[in-house]
C-alpha positions in Angstrom: 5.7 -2.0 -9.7 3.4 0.9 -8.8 0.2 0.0 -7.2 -1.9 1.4 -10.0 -0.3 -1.2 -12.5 -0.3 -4.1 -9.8 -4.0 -3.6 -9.3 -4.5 -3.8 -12.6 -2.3 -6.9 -13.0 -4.6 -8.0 -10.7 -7.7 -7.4 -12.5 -6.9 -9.1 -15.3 -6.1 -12.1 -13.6 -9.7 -11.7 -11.9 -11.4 -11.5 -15.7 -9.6 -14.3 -17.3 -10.5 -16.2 -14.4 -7.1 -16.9 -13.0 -7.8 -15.8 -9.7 -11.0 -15.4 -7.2 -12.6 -12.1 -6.0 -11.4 -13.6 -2.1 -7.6 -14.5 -3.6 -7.6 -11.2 -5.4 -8.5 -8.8 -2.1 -5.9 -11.6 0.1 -3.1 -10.2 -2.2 -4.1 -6.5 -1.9 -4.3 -6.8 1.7 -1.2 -8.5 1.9 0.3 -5.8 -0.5 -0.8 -3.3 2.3 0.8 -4.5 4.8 4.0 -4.9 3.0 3.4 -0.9 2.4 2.5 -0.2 5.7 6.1 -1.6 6.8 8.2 -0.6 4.2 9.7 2.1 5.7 11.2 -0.4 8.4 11.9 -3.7 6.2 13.5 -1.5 3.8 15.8 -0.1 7.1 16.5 -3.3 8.4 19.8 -4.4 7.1 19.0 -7.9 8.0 16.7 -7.9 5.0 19.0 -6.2 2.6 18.9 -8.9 -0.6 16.4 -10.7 0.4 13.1 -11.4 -0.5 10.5 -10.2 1.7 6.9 -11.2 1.4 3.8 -11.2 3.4 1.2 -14.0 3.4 -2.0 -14.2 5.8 -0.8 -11.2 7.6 2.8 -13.0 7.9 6.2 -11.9 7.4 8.8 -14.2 5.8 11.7 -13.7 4.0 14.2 -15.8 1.7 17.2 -15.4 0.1 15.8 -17.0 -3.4 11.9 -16.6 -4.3 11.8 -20.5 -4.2 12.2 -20.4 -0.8 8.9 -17.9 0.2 7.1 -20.3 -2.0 8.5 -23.2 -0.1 7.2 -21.2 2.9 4.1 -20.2 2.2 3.2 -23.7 0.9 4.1 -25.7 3.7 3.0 -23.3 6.4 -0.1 -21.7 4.5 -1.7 -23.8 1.5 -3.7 -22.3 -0.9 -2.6 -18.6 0.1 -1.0 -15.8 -2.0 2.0 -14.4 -1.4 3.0 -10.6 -1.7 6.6 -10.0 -1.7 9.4 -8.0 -3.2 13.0 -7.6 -3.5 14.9 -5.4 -0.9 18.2 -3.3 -1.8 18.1 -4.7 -5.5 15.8 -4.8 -8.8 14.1 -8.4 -9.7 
């Protein structure tokens, strides 16, 4: 998803509520970062289909999306999640 439409997938969870001002620049930042790194995820063949996500400035990855939310939960209540696919299309 382009950043342009993410951010705005974003806002509109803001207006309806859905999601705090704090939760809402947590997942941008996390977003960074995944950018930031893509270039090496992306070349790391350990990562090919997988799903690779960032969470409080951590990296995790999983092989299903049920598993970064069984992560993130576990290790880091309450926090968002930003993650994506690597080397196919959700």
């Amino acid at each position: 998803m382009p950043a342009n439409d993410f951010d705005a997938l974003l806002e509109e969870e803001f207006d309806a509520g859905l999601m705090t001002q704090d939760e809402m620049d947590d997942m941008l930042a996390q977003r960074d970062l995944y950018e930031t790194n893509r270039a090496a995820i992306e070349q790391d063949p350990s990562n090919d289909g997988l799903y690779v996500g960032f969470v409080a400035g951590n990296m995790i990855t999983a092989d299903i999306i049920q598993g970064l939310v069984d992560q993130f939960e576990t290790q880091l209540p309450g926090r968002l999640c930003y993650f994506e696919s690597v080397g196919f299309d959700i």
